[in-house]
N, C-alpha and C positions, 0 to 999 in steps of 0.2 A: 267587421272583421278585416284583419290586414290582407292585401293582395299577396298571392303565393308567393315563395319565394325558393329556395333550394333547400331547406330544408328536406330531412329523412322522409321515408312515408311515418305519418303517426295514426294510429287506427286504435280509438278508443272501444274498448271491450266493455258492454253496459249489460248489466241484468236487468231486463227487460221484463222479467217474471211478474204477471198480473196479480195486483191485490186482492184478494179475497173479498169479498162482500162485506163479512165482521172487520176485516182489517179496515178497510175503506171506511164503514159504521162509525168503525171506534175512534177511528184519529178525527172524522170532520164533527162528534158528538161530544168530547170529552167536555160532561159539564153540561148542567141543562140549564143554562142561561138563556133569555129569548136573543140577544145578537148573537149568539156561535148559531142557533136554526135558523135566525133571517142571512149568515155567512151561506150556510151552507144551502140554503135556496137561492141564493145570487149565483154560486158557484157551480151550481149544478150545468149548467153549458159546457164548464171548464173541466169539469171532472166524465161528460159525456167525449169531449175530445179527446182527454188523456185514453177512454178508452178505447177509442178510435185507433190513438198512435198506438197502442198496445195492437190491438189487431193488424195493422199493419205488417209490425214484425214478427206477424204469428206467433206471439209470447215466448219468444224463446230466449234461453239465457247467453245464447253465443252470438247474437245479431252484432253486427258493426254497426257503428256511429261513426262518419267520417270529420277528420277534423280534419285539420290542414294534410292537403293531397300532395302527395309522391313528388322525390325526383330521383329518380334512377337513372344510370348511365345510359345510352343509347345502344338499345338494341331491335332487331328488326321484331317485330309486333304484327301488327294488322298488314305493314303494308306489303307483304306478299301473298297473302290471300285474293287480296285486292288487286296486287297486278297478273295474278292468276286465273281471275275471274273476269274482269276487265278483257283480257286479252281473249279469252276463248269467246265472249259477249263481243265483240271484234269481230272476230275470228268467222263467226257462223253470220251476223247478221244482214249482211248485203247478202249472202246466197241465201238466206231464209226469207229476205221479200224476195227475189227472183221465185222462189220455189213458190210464194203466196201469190203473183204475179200469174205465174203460169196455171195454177191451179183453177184459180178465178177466171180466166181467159177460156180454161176448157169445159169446168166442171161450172158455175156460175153462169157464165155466156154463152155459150155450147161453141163456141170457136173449134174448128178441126185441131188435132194436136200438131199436124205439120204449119197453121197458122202461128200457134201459140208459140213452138220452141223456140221462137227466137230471143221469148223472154228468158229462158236460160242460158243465153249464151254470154260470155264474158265481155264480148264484144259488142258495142250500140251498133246495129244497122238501122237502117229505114224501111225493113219489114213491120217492125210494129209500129208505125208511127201512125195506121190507118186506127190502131186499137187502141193505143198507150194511153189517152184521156179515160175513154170510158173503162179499160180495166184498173185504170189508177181511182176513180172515183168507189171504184165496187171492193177497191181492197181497202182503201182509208176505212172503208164502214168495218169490215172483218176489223181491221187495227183497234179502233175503237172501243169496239164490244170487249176485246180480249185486250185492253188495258183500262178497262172499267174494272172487269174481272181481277186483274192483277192488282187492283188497288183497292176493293173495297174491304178487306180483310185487313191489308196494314194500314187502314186508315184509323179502322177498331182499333186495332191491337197497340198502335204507338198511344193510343189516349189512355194505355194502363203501361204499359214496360219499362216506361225511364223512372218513374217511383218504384214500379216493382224490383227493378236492377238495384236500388239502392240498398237490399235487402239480400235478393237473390243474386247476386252479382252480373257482371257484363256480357259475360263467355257464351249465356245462353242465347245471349241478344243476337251473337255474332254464330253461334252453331248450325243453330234451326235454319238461320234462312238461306246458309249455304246446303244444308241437307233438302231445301225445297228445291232450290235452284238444279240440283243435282237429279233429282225427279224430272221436274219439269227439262230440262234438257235428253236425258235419257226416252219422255214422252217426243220429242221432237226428231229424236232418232227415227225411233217406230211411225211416225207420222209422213217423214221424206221416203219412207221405204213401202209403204204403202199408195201407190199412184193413183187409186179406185178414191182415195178420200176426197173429198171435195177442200176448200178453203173453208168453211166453219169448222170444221173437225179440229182447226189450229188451235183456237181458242181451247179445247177442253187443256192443251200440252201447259196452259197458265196455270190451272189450280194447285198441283203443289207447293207451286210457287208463293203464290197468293196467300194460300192457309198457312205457310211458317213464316211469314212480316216480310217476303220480299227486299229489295234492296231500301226500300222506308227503315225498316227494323235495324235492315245491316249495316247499316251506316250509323242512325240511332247508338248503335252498341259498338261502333267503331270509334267514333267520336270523345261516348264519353271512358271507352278503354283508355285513348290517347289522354285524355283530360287525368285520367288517374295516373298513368305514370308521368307525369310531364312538370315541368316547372315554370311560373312567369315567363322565368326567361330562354326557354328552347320551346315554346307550348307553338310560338308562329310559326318557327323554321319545321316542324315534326309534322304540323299542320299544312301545310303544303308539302310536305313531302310526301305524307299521306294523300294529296290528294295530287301529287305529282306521278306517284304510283299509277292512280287509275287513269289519268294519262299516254304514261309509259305503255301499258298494259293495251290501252286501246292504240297505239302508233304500231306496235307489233303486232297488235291481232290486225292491224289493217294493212298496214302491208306484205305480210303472210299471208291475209287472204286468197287474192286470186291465184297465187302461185299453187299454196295448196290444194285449190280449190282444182287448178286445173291438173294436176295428179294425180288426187283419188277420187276426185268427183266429192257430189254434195252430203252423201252418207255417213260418207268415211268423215270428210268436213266436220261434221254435227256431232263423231261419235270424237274426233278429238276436243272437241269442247266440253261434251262431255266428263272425259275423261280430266281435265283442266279440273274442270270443279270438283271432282271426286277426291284432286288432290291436294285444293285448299280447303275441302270438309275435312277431310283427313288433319292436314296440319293444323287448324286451327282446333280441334276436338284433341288431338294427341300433346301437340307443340306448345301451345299456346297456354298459361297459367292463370290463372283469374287474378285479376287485378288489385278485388278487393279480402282481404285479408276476413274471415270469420264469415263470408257467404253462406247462406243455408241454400236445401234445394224446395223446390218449389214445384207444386202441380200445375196443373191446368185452372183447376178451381182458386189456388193463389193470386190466377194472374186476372180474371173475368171480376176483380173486386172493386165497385164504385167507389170506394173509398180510396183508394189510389187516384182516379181520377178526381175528387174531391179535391185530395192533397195537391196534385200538382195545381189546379184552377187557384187553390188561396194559396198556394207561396207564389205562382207566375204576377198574377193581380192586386196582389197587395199593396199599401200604399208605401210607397219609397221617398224620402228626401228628395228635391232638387231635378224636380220629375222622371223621378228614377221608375216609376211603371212605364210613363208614356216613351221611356228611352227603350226599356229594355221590347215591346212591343211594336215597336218602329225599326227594330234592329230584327225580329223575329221576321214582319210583314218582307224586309227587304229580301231576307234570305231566304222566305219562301217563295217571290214572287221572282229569283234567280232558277230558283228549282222546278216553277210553272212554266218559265219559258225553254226550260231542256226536256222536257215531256212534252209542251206541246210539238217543237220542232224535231225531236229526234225521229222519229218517221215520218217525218216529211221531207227533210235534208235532200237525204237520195232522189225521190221523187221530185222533187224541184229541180235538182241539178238535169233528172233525164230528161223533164220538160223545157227548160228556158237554156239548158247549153247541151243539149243532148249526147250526157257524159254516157258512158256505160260503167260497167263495175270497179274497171280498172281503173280509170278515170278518180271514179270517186274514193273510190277505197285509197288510192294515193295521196289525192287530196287532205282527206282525213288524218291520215295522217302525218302530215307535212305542217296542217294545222293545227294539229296535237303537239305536236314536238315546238312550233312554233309557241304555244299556249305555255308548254313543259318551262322553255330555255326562258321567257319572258317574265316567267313567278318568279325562277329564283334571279334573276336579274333584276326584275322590282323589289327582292327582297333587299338581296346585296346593295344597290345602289338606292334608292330607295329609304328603307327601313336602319340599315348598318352606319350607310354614310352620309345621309340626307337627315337620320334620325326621325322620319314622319309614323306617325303611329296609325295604327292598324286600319281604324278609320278611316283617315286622310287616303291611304292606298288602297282599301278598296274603293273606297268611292272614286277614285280616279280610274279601277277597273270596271264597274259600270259604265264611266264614260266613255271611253273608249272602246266599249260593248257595242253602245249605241253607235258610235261613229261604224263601226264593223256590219253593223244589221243594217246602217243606209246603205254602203256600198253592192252589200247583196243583194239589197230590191233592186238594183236597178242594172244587177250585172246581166253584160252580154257576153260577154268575153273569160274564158277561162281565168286569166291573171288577172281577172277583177275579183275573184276570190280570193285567189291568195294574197292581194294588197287587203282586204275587208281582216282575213286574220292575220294580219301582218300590223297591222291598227289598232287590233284588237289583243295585240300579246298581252295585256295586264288580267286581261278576263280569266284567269284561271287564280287568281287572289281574293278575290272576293267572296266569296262561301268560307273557305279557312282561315281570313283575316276575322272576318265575321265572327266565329263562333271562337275562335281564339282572344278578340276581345273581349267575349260574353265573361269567357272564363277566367279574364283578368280583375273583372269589374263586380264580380259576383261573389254572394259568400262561398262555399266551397260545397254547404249541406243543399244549394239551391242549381247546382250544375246540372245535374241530370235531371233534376224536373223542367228546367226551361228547356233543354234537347230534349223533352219529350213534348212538350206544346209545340216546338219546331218540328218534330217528327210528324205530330198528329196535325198540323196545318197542312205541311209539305205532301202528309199520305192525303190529305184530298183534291190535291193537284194531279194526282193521273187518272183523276175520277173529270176534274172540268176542262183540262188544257188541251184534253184531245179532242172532246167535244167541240170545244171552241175552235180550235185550229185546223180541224178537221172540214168542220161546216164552213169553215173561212175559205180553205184551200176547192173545198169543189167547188163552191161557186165560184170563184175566180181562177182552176187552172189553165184557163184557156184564155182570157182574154189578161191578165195580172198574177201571175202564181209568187210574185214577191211581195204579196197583200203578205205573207205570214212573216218576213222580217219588219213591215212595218206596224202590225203588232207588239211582235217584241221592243221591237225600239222607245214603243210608248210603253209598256209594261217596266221596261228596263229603269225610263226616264223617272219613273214614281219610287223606284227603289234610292235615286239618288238622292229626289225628296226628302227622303225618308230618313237618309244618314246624314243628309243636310242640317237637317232638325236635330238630330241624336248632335252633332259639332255645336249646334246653336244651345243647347244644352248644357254642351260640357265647354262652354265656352270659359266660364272661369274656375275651374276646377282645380286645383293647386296642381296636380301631375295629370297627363294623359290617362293611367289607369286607377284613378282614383275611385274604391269601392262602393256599389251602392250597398245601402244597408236598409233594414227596414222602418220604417218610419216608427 
């Protein structure tokens, strides 16, 4: 199939309505010759599949067929949910470890509470510095537990939703898990507001989360929304702005943070985050149109069908031209082993900075984002210079944001100094290209009926990453917070180093390829 191009959306309308038993009879029997019964004993695998694909789209006569996907004018989509989300996830998350901090210190350790406050306060003193190791080792474990929790659910659930979406459409992908998110935050209200709770009790505030695909799902469904309305050639630029969004999103919720934080306190905090997500569920259930033209709706029982996951394993694995499996599963390993090192370090960040430069909230919360915006200005700068007038393709530029990943994660092992940070993401400005380079070239290289099932084998890799990376990172960082707490960016550095492998081989591949986005097909 040809690589997309600007064409209209074209959304083939197929009757799908299952043969009858006689119908099926009649047409493989006509005639009782013995080759039409030795045919139709050869073929019976083939005709077991067809009715496989039948159940798929629930035999209905309105299902879509996608042919060649959309282009539509630019308009905003996903990405304000996402900087709505993003930013209230911002917003609360440094005072929600302080709050798990202190909790632990009083209710876990039995610390007096005038020991403890000091972990609420905005400012780092050298009050806790007697406690700060042992209550950081006792909160890593809470962390852990409740993002085991938060992923074991959309680690299921992406191994059926991106086939199901091909059916059911996108909209769902992107609903629920803001309607969890919206729970689970509203439980984290009630949880700041109640002081008698201990730090386990945090973990229960995960499960709504968890049961509607978590940010696995919402991305999953954000991705291949984007992929539907988008064309060849604006699919890069939509694709970092999409993920420049959640960026933007978290530079504001971080430096809103402590300001807010110190106005209404930690309650009020969490209820406007809250509130944040109440009102990207909202817009994207009201706002937002389904992408795909002739969608049905679908149950519960729809979505739990092995046969989905069936389909997506034999279209991801099948054999392609010009090692076109081993490319497109080397290009999967990369970008999930980017998405293993932001789970395993996203709680531990903070915690390392209070340990080896002993920032406080302010500190870090500004950092964040300084190095977000820094992340922000550097995509579309690699884009523009880069992609527009360097002409390097998607590839080439991520893999040069890996590298400069790694260079980024040396400089933070071994910082002592504040401005050794911000040189590390100042090194590091390509690293927010590589995830949306990644799947934007998937998109280019791909037929167009097989996009949403490879984002669902990336989904369902990526959702088992906040089931291992915390574990690992977790068991890394306590045994080494005291004597090496930058063990966890040399980690990453080597985890980083394998992804570049990884696109190294995908170049070595496409090394004579007539164009950069030349399609694979299947063998």
């Amino acid at each position: 199939m040809n690589s997309l191009n600007d064409s209209d959306i074209i959304i083939v309308i197929v009757d799908n309505a299952p043969r009858s038993r006689s119908q099926s009879s009649g047409s493989s029997s006509s005639g009782s010759s013995s080759p039409a019964t030795v045919r139709k004993r050869r073929h019976r695998s083939t005709m077991a599949q067809d009715e496989n694909e039948e159940r798929l789209t629930e035999s209905n006569s309105n299902v879509n067929t996608i042919s060649e996907l959309p282009g539509r004018r630019f308009a905003i989509t996903m990405e304000f949910p996402l900087f709505i989300v993003m930013m209230g996830m911002s917003l609360s998350g440094v005072a929600l470890s302080n709050i798990l901090l202190y909790r632990t210190c009083v209710h876990a350790l039995h610390h007096s509470e005038e020991e403890c406050a000091p972990f609420l306060s905005l400012d780092r003193t050298n009050q806790t510095h007697r406690l700060e190791a042992e209550v950081q080792k006792y909160t890593t474990v809470v962390g852990t537990v409740r993002t085991i929790i938060e992923a074991v659910v959309p680690a299921i659930l992406s191994f059926f939703l991106g086939v199901w979406s091909d059916t059911h459409g996108r909209k769902p992908l992107v609903v629920w898990p803001l309607f969890g998110m919206t729970m689970s935050s509203a439980l984290m209200v009630i949880y700041s507001m109640m002081d008698s709770l201990g730090p386990w009790w945090y973990i229960l505030t995960a499960i709504p989360y968890s049961l509607s695909g978590g940010f696995t799902i919402f991305f999953t469904g954000a991705f291949c929304y984007l992929s539907d309305i988008t064309t060849s050639d604006n699919r890069s630029i939509r694709m970092t702005i999409m993920e420049a969004s959640v960026g933007l999103g978290s530079v504001v919720g971080s430096l809103l943070s402590s300001h807010v934080l110190r106005l209404v306190g930690n309650v009020y905090l969490l209820l406007i985050a809250t509130t944040l997500n109440v009102i990207a569920y909202v817009f994207t259930n009201v706002c937002l149109m389904e992408s795909l033209a002739g969608a049905v709706g679908g149950s519960i029982t729809s979505v739990l069908d092995f046969l989905l996951v069936r389909e997506m394993f034999r279209e991801c694995f099948k054999r392609r031209p010009n090692n076109g499996r081993a490319q497109l599963l080397l290009l999967t390993l990369a970008n999930s082993l980017s998405i293993f090192i932001l789970y395993g370090i996203f709680n531990l960040e903070y915690l390392f900075t209070r340990q080896q430069l002993h920032w406080a909230m302010k500190e870090y919360t500004q950092f964040s984002a300084i190095s977000t915006m820094i992340a922000f200005l550097g995509s579309f700068i690699g884009i523009a210079l880069l992609q527009k007038l360097l002409r390097l393709s998607d590839l080439v530029v991520a893999n040069l944001g890996f590298i400069t990943n790694i260079a980024d994660y040396m400089i933070r092992t071994f910082a002592t100094k504040s401005w050794h940070m911000y040189l590390g993401a100042s090194v590091g400005s390509l690293r927010g290209l590589t995830a949306p380079l990644i799947r934007s070239f998937l998109t280019k290289i791909l037929p167009v009926v097989d996009i949403a099932k490879v984002f669902a084998l990336m989904s369902a890799i990526e959702g088992l990453c906040p089931l291992i990376a915390p574990l690992l990172y977790n068991s890394l960082y306590q045994v080494t917070v005291a004597v090496f707490p930058g063990s966890i960016y040399v980690l990453s550095s080597a985890v980083t180093f394998i992804c570049v492998v990884c696109l190294t081989f995908v170049q070595y591949y496409r090394w004579n390829v007539s164009s950069p986005y030349e399609p694979l097909s299947a063998a």
